[in-house]
Backbone as CSV, one residue per row, in Angstrom:
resi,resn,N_x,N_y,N_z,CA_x,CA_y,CA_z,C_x,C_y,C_z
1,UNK,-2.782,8.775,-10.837,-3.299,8.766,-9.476,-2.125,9.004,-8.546
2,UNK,-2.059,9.905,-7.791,-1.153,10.323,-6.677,-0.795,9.412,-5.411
3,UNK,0.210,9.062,-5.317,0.774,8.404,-4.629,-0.093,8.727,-2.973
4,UNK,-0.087,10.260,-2.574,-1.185,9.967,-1.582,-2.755,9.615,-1.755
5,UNK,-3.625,9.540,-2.677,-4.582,9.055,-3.315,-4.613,7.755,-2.928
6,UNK,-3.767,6.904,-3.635,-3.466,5.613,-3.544,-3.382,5.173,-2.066
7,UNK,-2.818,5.628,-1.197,-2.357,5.835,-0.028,-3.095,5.347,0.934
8,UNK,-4.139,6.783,0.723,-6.151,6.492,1.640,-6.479,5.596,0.954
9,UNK,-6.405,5.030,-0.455,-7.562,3.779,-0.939,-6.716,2.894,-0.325
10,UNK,-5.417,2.616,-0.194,-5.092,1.306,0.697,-5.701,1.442,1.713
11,UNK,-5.220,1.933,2.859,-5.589,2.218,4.054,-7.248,1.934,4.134
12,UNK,-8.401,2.606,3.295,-9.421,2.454,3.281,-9.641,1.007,2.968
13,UNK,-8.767,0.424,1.870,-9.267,-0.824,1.770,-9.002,-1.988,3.256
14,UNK,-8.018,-1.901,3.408,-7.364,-2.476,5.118,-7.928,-2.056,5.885
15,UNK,-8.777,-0.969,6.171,-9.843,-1.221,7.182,-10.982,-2.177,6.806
16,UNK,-11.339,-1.940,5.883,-12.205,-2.643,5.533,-12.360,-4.412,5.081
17,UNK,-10.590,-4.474,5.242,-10.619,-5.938,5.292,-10.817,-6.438,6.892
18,UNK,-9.943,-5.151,8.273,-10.434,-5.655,9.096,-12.106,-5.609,9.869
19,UNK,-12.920,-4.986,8.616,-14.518,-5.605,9.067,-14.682,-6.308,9.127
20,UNK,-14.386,-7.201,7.682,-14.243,-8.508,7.324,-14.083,-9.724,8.354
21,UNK,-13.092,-9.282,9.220,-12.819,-10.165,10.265,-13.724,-9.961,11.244
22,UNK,-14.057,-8.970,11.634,-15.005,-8.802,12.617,-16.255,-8.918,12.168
23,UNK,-16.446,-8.389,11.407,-18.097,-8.827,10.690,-18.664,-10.645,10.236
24,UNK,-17.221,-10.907,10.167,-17.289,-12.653,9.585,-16.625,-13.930,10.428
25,UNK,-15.541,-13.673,11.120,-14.795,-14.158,11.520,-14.738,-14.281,13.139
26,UNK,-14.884,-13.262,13.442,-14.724,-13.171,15.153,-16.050,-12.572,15.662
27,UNK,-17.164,-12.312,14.764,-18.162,-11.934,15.343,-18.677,-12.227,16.430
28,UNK,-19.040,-13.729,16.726,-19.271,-14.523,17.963,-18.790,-13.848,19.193
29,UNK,-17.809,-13.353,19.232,-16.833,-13.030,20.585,-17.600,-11.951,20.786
30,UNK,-18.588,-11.960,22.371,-18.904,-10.487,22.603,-18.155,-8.984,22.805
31,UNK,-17.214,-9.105,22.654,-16.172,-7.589,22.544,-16.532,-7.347,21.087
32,UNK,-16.569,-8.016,20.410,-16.737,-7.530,19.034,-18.231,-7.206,18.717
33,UNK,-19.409,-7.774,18.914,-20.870,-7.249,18.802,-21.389,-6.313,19.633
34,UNK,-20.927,-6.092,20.610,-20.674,-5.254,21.226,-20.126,-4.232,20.906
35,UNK,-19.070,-4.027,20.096,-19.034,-3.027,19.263,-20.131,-2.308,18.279
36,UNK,-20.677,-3.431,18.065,-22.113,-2.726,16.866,-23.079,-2.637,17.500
37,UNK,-22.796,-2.387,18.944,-24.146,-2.084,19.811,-25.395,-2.790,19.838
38,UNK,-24.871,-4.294,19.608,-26.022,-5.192,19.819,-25.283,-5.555,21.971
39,UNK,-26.523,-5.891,22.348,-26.921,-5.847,24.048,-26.650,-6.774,24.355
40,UNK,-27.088,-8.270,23.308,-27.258,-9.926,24.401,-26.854,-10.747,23.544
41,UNK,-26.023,-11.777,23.920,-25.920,-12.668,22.750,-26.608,-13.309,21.883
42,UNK,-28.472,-13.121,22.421,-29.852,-13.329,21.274,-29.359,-12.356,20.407
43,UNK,-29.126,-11.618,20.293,-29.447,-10.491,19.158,-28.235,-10.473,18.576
44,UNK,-26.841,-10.966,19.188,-25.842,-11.218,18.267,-26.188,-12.474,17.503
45,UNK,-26.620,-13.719,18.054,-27.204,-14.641,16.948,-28.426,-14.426,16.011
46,UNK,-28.864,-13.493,16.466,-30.068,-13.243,15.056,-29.516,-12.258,14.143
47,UNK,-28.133,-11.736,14.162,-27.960,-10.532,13.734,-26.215,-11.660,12.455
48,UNK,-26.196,-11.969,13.099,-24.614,-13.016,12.834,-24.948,-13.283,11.572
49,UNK,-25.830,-14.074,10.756,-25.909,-14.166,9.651,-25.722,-13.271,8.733
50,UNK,-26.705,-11.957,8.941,-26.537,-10.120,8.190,-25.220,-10.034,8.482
51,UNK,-24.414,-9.886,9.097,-22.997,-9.198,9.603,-21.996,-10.351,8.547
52,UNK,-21.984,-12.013,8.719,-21.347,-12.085,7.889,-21.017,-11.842,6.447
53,UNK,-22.983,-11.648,5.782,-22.741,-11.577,4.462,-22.665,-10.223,4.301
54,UNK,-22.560,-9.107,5.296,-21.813,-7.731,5.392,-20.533,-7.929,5.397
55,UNK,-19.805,-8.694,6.082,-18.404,-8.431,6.374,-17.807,-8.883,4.690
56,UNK,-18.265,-9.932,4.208,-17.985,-10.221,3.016,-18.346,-8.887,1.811
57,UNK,-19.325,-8.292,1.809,-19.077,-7.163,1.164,-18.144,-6.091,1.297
58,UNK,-17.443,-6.179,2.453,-16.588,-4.916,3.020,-15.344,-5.678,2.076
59,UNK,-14.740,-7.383,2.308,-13.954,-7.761,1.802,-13.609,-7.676,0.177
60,UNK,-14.798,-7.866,-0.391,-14.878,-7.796,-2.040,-14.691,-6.539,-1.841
61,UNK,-15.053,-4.991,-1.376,-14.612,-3.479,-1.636,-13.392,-3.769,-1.558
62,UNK,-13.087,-4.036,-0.557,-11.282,-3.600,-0.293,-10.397,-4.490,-1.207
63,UNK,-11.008,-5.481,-1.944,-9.928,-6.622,-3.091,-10.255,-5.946,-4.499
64,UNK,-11.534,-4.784,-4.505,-11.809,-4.032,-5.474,-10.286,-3.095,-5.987
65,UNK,-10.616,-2.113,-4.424,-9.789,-1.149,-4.071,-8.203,-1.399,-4.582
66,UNK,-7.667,-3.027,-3.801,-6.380,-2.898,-3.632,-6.424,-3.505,-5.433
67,UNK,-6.701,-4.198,-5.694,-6.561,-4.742,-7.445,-6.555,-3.524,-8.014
68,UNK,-7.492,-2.527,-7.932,-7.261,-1.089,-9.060,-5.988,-0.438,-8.618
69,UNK,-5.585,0.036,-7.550,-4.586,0.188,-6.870,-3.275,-0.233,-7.602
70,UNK,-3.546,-1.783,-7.612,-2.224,-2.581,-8.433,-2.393,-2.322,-10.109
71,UNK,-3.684,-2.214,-11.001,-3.369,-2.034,-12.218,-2.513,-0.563,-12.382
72,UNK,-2.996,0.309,-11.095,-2.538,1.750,-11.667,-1.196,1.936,-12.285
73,UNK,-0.273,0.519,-11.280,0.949,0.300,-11.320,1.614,-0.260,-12.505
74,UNK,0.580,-0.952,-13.575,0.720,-1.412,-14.030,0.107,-0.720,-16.236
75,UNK,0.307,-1.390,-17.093,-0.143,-0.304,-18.102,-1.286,-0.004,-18.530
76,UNK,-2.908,-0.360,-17.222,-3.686,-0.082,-17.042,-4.365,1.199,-16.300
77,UNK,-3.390,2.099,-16.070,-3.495,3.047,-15.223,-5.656,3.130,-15.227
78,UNK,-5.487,3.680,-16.387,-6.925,4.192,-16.588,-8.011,3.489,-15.876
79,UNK,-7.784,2.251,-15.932,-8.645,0.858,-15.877,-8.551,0.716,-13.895
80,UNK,-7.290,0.958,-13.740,-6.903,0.758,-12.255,-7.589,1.986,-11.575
81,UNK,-7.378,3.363,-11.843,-7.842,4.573,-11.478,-9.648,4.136,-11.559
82,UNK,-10.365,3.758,-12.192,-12.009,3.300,-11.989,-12.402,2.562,-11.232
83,UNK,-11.421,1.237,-10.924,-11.902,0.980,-10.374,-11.779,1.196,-8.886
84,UNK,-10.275,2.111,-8.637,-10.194,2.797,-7.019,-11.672,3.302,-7.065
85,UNK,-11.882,4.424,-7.983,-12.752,5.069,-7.904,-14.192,4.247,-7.185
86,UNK,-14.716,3.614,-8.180,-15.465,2.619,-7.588,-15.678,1.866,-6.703
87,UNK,-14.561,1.283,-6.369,-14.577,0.885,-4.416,-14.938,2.007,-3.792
88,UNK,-13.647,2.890,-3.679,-13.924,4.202,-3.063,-15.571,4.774,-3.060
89,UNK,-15.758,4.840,-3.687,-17.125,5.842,-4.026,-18.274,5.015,-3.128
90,UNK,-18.222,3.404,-3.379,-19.070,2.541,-2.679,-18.689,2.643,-1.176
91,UNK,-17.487,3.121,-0.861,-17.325,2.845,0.897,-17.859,4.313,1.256
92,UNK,-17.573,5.132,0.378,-18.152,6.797,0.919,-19.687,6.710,1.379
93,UNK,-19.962,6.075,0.318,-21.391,6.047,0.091,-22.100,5.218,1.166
94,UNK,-21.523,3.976,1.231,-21.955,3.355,2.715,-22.097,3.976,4.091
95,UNK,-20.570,4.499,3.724,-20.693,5.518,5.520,-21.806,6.041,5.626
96,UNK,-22.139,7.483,4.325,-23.576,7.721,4.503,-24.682,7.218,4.362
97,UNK,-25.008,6.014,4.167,-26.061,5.393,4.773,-25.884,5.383,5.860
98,UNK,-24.828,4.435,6.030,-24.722,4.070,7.951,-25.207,5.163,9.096
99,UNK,-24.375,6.625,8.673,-24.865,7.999,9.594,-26.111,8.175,9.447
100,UNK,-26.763,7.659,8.418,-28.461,8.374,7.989,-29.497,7.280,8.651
101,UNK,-28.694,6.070,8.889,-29.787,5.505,9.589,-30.015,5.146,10.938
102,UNK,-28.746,5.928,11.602,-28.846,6.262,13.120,-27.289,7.206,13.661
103,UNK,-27.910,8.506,14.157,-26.692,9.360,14.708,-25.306,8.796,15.457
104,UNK,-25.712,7.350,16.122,-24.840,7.508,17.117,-23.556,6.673,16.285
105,UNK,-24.201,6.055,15.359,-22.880,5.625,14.311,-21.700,6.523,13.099
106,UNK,-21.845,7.945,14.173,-21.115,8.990,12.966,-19.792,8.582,12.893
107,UNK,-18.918,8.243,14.444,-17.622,7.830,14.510,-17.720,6.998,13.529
108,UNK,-18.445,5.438,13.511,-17.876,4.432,12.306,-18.108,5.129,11.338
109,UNK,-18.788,5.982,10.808,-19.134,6.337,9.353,-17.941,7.282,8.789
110,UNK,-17.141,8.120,9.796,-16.185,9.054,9.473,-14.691,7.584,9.431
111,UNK,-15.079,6.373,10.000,-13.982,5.361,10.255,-13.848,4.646,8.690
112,UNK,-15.226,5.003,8.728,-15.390,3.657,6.959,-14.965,4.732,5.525
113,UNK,-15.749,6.086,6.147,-15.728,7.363,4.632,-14.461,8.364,4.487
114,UNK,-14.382,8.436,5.682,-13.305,9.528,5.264,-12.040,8.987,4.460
115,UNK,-11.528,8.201,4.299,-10.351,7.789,3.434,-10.653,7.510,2.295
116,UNK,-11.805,6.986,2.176,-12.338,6.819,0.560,-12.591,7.808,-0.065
117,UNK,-13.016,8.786,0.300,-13.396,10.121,0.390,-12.268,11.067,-0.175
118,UNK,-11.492,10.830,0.595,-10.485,11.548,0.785,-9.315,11.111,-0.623
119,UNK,-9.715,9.970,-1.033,-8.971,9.667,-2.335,-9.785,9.738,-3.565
120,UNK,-11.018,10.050,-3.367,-11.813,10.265,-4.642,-11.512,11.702,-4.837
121,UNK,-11.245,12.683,-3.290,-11.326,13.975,-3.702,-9.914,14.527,-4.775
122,UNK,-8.797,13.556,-4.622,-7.612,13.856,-4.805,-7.136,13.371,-6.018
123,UNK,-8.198,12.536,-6.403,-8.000,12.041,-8.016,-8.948,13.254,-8.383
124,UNK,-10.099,13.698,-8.047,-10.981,14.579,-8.693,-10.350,15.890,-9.022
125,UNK,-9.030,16.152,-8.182,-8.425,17.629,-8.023,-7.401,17.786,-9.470
């Protein structure tokens, strides 16, 4: 796996740990739900529960990501390279949900996919 490969799956995974925080951690704070285009703080509390046990899925991708990352380094290459793959492939794949189930979320979806993306293409090459 290529050192820039590796590169985007960090990076992809570190964004995705800082969902984590925002999806779990600091959600409450309206600058941050407000970001996900919820309107009133009703709908950030009916929504707060989904977002944390989202933000926690973003966290398990990115401890996916960075652990395969570290076997590559290690005399698991093979084992480490699957499971980048596999994080990776799951954050690509999310983005496109996210774009497919409303246009105006293309920015986050190019924020969450393109690096995962971008390291599946470069192991695939």
């Amino acid at each position: 796996m290529s050192p820039l490969a590796q590169g985007f799956a960090v990076i992809a995974a570190l964004i995705h740990v800082l969902f984590f925080v925002m999806e779990s951690i600091v959600f409450s704070q309206p600058k941050v739900w407000r970001r996900f285009g919820l309107k009133s703080q009703a709908e950030a509390d009916v929504v707060k529960p989904m977002a944390l046990n989202q933000g926690f899925y973003n966290l398990f991708l990115a401890l996916g990501v960075l652990t395969g990352v570290s076997l590559v380094h290690t005399d698991a290459v093979a084992s480490g390279v699957a499971v980048v793959m596999f994080g990776c492939a799951c954050m690509a794949l999310a983005a496109l949900v996210l774009v497919s189930t409303n246009r105006r979320f293309l920015t986050a979806s190019i924020i969450q996919g393109a690096l995962p993306a971008l390291a599946i293409a470069l192991v695939a090459i």
